[in-house]
Every structure is written in structure tokens, then in C-alpha cells.
Short mmCIF file of the C-alpha atoms (twelve columns), coordinates in Angstrom:
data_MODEL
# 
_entry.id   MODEL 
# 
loop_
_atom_site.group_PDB 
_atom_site.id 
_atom_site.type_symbol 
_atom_site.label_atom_id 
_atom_site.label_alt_id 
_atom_site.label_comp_id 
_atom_site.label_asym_id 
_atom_site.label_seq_id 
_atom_site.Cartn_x 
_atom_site.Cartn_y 
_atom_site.Cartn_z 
_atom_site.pdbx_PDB_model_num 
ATOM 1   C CA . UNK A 1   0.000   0.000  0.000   1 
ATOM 2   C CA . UNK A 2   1.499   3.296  -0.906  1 
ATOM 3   C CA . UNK A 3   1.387   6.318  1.359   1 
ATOM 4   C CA . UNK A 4   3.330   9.587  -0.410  1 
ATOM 5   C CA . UNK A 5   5.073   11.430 2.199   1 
ATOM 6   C CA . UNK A 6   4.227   14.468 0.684   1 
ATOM 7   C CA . UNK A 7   0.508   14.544 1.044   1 
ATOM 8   C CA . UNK A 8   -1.975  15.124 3.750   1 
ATOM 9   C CA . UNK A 9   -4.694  12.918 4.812   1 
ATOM 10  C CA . UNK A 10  -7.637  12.233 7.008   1 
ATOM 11  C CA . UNK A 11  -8.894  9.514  9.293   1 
ATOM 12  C CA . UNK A 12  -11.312 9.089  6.355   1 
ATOM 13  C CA . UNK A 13  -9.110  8.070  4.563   1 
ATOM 14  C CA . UNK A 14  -8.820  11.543 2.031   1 
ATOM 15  C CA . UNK A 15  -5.479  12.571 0.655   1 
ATOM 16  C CA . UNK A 16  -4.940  16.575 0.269   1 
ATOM 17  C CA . UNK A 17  -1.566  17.997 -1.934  1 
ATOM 18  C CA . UNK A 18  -1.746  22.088 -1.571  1 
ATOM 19  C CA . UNK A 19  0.106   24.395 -4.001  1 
ATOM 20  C CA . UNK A 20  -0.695  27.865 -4.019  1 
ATOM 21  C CA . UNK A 21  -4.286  28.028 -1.892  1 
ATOM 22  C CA . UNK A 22  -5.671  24.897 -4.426  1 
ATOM 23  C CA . UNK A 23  -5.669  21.733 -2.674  1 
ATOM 24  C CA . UNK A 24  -6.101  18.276 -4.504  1 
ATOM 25  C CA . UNK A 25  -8.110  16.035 -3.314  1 
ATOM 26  C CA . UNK A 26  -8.631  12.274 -3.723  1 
ATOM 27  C CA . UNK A 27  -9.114  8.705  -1.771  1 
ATOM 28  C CA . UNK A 28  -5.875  7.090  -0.196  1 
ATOM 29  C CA . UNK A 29  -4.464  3.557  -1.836  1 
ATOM 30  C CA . UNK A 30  -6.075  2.202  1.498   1 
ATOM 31  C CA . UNK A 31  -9.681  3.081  0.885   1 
ATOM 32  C CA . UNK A 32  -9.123  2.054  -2.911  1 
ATOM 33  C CA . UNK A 33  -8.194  -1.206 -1.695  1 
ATOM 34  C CA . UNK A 34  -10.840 -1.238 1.029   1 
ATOM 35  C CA . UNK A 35  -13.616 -0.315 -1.388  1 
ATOM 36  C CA . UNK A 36  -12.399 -2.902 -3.996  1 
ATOM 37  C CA . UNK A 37  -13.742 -2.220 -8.107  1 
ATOM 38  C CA . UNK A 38  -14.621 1.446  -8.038  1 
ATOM 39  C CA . UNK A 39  -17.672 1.732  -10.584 1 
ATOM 40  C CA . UNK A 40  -19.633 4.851  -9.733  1 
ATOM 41  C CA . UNK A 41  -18.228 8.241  -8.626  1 
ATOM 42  C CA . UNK A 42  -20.010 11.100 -7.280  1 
ATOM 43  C CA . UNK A 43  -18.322 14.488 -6.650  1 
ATOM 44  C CA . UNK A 44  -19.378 18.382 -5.865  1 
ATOM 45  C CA . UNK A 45  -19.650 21.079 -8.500  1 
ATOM 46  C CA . UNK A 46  -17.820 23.253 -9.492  1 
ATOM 47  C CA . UNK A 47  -18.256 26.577 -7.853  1 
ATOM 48  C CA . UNK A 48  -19.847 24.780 -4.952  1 
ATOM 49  C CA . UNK A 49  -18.672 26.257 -1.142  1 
ATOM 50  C CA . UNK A 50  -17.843 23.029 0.927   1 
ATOM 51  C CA . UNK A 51  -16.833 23.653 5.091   1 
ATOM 52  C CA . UNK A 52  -14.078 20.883 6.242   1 
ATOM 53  C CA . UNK A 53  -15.470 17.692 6.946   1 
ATOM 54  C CA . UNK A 54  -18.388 17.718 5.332   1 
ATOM 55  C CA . UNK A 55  -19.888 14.802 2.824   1 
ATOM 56  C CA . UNK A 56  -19.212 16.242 -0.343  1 
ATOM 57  C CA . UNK A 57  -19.860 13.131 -2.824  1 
ATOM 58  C CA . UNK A 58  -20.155 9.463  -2.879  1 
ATOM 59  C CA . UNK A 59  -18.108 6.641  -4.308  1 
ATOM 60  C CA . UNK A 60  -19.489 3.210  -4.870  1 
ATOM 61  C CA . UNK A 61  -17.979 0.038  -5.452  1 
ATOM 62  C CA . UNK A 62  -19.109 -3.825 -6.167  1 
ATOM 63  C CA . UNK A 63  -18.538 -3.729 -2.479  1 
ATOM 64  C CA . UNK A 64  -20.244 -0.338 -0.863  1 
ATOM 65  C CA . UNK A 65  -20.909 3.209  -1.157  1 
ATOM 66  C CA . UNK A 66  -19.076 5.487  0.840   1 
ATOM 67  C CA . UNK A 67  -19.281 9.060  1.560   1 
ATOM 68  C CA . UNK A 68  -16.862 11.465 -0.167  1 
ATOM 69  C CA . UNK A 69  -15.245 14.103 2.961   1 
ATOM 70  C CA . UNK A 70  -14.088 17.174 1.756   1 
ATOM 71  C CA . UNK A 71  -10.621 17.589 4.095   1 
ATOM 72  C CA . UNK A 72  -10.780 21.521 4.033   1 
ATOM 73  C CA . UNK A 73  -12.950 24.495 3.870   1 
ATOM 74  C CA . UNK A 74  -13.303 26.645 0.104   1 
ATOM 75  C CA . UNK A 75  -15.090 26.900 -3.251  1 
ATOM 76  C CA . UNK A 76  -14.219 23.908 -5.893  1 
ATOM 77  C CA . UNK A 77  -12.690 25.219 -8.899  1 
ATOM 78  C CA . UNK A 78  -11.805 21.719 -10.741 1 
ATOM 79  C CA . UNK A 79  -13.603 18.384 -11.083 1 
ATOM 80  C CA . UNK A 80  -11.717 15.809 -12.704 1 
ATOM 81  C CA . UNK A 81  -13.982 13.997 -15.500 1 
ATOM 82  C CA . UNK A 82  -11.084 11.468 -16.487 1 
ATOM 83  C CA . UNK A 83  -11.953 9.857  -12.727 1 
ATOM 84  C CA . UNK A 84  -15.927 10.173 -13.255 1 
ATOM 85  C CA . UNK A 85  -15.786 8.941  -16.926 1 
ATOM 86  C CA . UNK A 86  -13.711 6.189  -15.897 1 
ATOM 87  C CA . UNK A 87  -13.987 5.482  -11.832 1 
ATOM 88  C CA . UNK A 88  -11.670 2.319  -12.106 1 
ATOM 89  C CA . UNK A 89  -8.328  5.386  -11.864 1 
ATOM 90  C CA . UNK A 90  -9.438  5.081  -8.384  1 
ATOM 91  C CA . UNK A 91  -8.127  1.805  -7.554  1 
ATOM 92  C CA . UNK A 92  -5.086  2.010  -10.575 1 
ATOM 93  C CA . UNK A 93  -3.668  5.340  -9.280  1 
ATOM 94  C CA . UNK A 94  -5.482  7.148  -6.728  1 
ATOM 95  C CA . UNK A 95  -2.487  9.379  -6.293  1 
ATOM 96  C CA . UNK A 96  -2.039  10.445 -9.751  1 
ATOM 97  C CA . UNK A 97  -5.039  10.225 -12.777 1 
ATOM 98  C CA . UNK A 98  -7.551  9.262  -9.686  1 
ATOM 99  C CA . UNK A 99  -7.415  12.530 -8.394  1 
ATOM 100 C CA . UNK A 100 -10.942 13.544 -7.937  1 
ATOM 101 C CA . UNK A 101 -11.616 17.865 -6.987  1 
ATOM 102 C CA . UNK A 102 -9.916  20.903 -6.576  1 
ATOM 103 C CA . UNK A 103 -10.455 23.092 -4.380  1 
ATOM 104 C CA . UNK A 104 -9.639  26.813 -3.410  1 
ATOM 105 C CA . UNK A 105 -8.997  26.757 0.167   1 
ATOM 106 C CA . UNK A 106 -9.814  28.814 2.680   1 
ATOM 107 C CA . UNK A 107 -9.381  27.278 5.691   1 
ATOM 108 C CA . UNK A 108 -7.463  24.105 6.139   1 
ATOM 109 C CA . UNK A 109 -7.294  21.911 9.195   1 
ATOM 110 C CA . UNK A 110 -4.795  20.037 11.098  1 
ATOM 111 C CA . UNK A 111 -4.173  16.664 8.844   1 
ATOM 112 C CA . UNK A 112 -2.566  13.892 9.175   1 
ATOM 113 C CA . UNK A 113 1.178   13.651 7.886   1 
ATOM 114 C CA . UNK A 114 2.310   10.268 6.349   1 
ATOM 115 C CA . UNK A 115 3.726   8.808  9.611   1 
ATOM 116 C CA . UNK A 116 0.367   9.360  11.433  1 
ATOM 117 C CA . UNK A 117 -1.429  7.893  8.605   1 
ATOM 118 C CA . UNK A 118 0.531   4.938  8.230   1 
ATOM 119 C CA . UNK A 119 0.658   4.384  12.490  1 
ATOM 120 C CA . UNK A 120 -3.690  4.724  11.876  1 
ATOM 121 C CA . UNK A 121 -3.653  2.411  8.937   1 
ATOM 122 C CA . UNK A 122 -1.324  -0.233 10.166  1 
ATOM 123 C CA . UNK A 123 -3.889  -0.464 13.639  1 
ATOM 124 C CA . UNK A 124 -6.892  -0.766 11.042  1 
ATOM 125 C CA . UNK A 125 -5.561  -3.757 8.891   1 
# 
């Protein structure tokens, strides 16, 4: 399971990369996996104002649908269509072409750094 130490996540298992007030967001290797065949993705708009920690979306597998947390506060500028034409980039590279929203921040909380989210992964598997 891969865990970039250069990303943020959440005990929900999101994955946050900031550059320049736009965070990336997506679901960690670890939910992929959990989840198994991604088939259906659901994500906000664009333009839409999400607070941190809110459900924002859905994804749904052969296994389960899970809620979709948005890991900070601010308006989403980008959706990426490649992941909702196609959901299975979800489980083939969640970190790269599975990317799923962008989003202006304006408020970002405390996250998880790799470490933590390995030490919180390792005590769920």
C-alpha cells in the first residue's frame, strides 16, 4: 500500500496535496483497496462552497458506497472527469489520474502527515 510522504490525509481516509491556496483532493491507496472495483463516482460542483469535513460526494464500489469528505474548507474550482468517466483510476492510481476535486482553500485543518497515517492504517488492517 502506498502512502506519499508528501501529502496530507484524514482519518477518512482523504489525501490533500496544496500548491498555491488549491488543494487536490482524492481517496488514499487504502480506501481504494478497502472499497475494492470502483464503478460509480459522485463528486461536488464546481463553484460549490464546501466547510471541512463535510460529505461532499459518494463513491461506490461492487462492495459499498461510501461518503466522499471534503478535508478543508473553500469553493471547488476543478472536477476531474477522467476519474468520473472512468472510476476504475481510483483503484489504478489514486495518487495520480484518480485525483478527484480541486479546491480553493480557505481554511485548512490540522491533517494527518504520512507517519500518522501509516501508524492509523497499520492499527486498522
Amino acid at each position: 500500500m502506498s502512502i506519499p510522504n508528501d501529502l496530507h490525509y484524514t482519518a477518512e481516509h482523504e489525501w490533500l496535496s496544496l500548491s498555491d491556496g488549491v488543494a487536490t483532493v482524492g481517496i488514499t491507496d487504502f480506501a481504494a483497496q478497502a472499497l475494492g472495483d470502483v464503478v460509480y463516482v459522485q463528486v461536488p460542483t464546481v463553484g460549490s462552497s464546501l466547510s471541512a469535513g463535510e460529505a461532499c460526494g459518494e463513491i461506490e464500489s461492487t462492495k459499498s458506497v461510501s461518503d466522499l469528505y471534503c478535508p478543508a474548507a473553500g469553493e471547488v474550482v476543478e472536477v476531474n472527469d477522467a476519474a468520473i468517466d472512468d472510476p476504475a483510476l481510483l483503484n489504478t492510481d489514486p495518487f495520480g489520474a484518480g485525483w478527484l476535486f480541486r479546491l480553493r482553500v480557505s481554511d485548512v485543518p490540522e491533517l494527518l502527515d504520512a507517519a500518522a497515517y501509516r501508524a492509523l492504517t497499520s492499527a486498522a488492517s
